[in-house]
C-alpha positions in Angstrom: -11.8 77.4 118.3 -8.3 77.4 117.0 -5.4 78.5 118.9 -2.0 78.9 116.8 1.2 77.9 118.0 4.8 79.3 116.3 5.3 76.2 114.1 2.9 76.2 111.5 -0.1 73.7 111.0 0.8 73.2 114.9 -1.9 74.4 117.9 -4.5 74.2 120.2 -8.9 73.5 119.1 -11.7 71.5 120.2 -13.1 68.6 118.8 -17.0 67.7 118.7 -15.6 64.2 119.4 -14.8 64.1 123.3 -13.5 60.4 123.1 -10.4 61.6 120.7 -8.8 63.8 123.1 -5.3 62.1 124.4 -5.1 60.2 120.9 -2.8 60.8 118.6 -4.7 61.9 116.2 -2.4 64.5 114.2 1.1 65.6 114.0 1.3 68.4 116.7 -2.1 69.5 117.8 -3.9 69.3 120.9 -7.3 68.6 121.3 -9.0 69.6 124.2 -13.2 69.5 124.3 -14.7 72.5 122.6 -16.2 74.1 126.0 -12.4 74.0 127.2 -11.1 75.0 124.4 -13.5 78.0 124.1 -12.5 78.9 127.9 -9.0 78.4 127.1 -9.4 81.0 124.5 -10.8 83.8 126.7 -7.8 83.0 129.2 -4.7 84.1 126.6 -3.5 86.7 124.7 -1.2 86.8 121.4 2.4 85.8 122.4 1.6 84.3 124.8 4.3 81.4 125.6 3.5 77.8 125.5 4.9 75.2 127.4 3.9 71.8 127.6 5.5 69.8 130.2 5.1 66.2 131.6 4.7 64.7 128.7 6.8 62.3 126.7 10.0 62.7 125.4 10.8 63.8 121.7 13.0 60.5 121.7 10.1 58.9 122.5 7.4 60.4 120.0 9.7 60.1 117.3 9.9 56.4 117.6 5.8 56.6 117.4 
């Protein structure tokens, strides 16, 4: 499952590969298992808005 974001090359899928998820494994995606990414899928529409909160600062990841 692939869920685009605005910014191009940039959204949401599943990986086969459960130990991946939370690693930095890209520049801008975000992995989630395939079962929640499927579920995830069936939850939102087109335009929907994203927001990801709590996580850590631009500062931050561009030091990374």
């Amino acid at each position: 499952v692939w869920i685009a974001l605005d910014k191009p090359t940039y959204g949401i899928h599943g990986t086969p590969d459960p130990s991946k998820i939370g690693k930095t494994e890209s520049h801008g995606c975000v992995r989630l298992t395939n079962w929640d990414a499927r579920e995830l899928a069936k939850l939102v529409s087109p335009g929907v808005t994203v927001e990801f909160v709590g996580g850590p600062s631009a500062d931050n990841l561009a030091q990374q």
